[in-house]
TORTOR-320974 format. One record per residue (C-alpha): residue number from 0; residue in one letter; x, z, y. Coordinates in Angstrom, 3 decimals. Example, Ala and Ser with C-alpha at 12.3 -4.5 7.8 and 13.67 -1.06 7.14 Angstrom:
ATOM   num   residuo         xx         zz         yy
ATOM     0         A     12.300      7.800     -4.500
ATOM     1         S     13.670      7.140     -1.060
This chain:
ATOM   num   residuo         xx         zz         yy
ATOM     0         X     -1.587     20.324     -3.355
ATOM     1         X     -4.430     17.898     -3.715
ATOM     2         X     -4.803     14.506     -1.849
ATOM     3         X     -0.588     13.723     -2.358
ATOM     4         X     -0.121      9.818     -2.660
ATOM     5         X      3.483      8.437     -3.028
ATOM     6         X      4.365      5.477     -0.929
ATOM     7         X      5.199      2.177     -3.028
ATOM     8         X      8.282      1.354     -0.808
ATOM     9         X      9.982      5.048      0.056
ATOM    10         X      8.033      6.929     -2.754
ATOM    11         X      7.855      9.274     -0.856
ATOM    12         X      4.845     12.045     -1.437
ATOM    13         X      2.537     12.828      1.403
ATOM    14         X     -1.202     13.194      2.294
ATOM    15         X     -3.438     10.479      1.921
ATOM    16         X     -4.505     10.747      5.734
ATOM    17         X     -0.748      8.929      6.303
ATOM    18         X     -0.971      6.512      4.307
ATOM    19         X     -2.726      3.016      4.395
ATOM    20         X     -4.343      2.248      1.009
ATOM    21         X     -4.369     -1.497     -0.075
ATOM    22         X     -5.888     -2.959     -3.527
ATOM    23         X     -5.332     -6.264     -5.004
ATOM    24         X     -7.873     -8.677     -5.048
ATOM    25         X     -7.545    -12.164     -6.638
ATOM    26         X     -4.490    -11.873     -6.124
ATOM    27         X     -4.552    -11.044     -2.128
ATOM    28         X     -4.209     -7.822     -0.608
ATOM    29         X     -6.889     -5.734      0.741
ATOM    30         X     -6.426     -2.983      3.295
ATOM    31         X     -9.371     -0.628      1.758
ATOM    32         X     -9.588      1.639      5.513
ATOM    33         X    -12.548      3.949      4.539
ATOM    34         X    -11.525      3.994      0.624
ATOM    35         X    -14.335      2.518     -0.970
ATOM    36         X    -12.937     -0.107     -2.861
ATOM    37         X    -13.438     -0.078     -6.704
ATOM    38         X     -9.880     -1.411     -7.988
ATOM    39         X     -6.392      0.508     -8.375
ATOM    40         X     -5.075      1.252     -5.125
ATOM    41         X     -1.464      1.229     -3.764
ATOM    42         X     -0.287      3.496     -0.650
ATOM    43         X      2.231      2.214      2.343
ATOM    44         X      3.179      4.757      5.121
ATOM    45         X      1.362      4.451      8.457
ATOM    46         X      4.255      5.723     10.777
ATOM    47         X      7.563      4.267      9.052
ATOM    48         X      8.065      0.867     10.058
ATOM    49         X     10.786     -0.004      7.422
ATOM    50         X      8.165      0.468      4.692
ATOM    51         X      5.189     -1.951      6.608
ATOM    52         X      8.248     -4.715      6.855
ATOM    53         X      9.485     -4.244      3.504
ATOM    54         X      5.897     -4.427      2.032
ATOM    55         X      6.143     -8.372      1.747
ATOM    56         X      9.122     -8.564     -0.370
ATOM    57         X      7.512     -5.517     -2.532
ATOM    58         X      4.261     -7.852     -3.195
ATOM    59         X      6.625    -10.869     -4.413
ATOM    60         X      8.895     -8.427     -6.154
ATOM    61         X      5.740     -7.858     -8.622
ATOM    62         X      4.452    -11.073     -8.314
ATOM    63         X      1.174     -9.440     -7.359
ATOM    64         X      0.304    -11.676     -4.075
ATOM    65         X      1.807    -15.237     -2.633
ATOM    66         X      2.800    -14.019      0.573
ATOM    67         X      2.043    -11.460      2.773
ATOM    68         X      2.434     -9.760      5.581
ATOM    69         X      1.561     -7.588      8.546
Protein backbone atom coordinates (compact mmCIF):
# COMPACT_ATOMS: atom_id res chain seq x y z
CA UNK A 1 0.00 0.00 0.00
CA UNK A 2 1.37 3.39 -0.85
CA UNK A 3 1.10 6.59 1.34
CA UNK A 4 1.85 4.26 4.90
CA UNK A 5 3.75 6.57 7.47
CA UNK A 6 4.63 5.09 10.95
CA UNK A 7 3.95 7.26 13.91
CA UNK A 8 7.23 8.32 15.94
CA UNK A 9 5.52 7.64 19.36
CA UNK A 10 3.17 4.27 18.72
CA UNK A 11 4.96 3.30 15.39
CA UNK A 12 2.26 2.41 14.37
CA UNK A 13 1.66 2.23 10.29
CA UNK A 14 -1.23 4.10 8.80
CA UNK A 15 -2.15 6.54 5.96
CA UNK A 16 -0.65 9.74 5.74
CA UNK A 17 -4.21 11.48 5.76
CA UNK A 18 -4.01 10.52 9.86
CA UNK A 19 -1.18 11.68 10.58
CA UNK A 20 0.22 15.26 11.31
CA UNK A 21 3.63 15.72 9.64
CA UNK A 22 6.19 17.98 11.53
CA UNK A 23 9.95 18.84 10.32
CA UNK A 24 12.67 20.29 12.30
CA UNK A 25 13.75 23.58 11.76
CA UNK A 26 16.65 25.27 13.64
CA UNK A 27 16.02 23.27 15.95
CA UNK A 28 12.05 24.04 16.46
CA UNK A 29 9.32 22.09 15.23
CA UNK A 30 7.25 22.80 12.30
CA UNK A 31 3.77 21.44 11.71
CA UNK A 32 4.21 21.19 7.67
CA UNK A 33 -0.14 20.99 7.16
CA UNK A 34 -0.20 20.97 3.28
CA UNK A 35 3.33 19.00 3.01
CA UNK A 36 5.43 21.31 1.31
CA UNK A 37 8.23 21.61 3.42
CA UNK A 38 11.71 20.66 2.02
CA UNK A 39 13.40 18.87 5.19
CA UNK A 40 12.91 15.18 6.64
CA UNK A 41 9.63 14.88 8.06
CA UNK A 42 8.36 13.02 11.19
CA UNK A 43 4.57 11.71 11.58
CA UNK A 44 2.37 11.96 15.05
CA UNK A 45 -1.23 10.50 15.00
CA UNK A 46 -4.11 12.97 14.67
CA UNK A 47 -6.78 10.99 16.74
CA UNK A 48 -4.64 9.31 19.68
CA UNK A 49 -4.14 11.67 22.32
CA UNK A 50 -1.41 9.66 24.23
CA UNK A 51 0.90 10.13 21.23
CA UNK A 52 0.21 14.34 20.87
CA UNK A 53 1.10 14.37 24.90
CA UNK A 54 3.94 12.16 24.70
CA UNK A 55 5.39 14.11 21.67
CA UNK A 56 7.30 16.59 24.10
CA UNK A 57 9.27 14.12 25.94
CA UNK A 58 9.97 12.33 22.35
CA UNK A 59 11.59 15.82 21.06
CA UNK A 60 13.93 15.99 24.32
CA UNK A 61 14.46 12.27 24.17
CA UNK A 62 16.50 13.10 20.78
CA UNK A 63 17.58 16.26 21.76
CA UNK A 64 16.07 17.54 18.54
CA UNK A 65 14.03 20.73 20.04
CA UNK A 66 14.19 22.70 23.66
CA UNK A 67 10.76 22.27 24.55
CA UNK A 68 7.70 21.70 23.04
CA UNK A 69 4.44 21.19 23.08
CA UNK A 70 0.84 21.21 21.91
Amino acid sequence: MKNLRTCVICRNKTHKDFLYRFVIINKEPVYDLFNRINSYGYYLCKLNKKCNMSLDKWLLKKKRVKSFSI
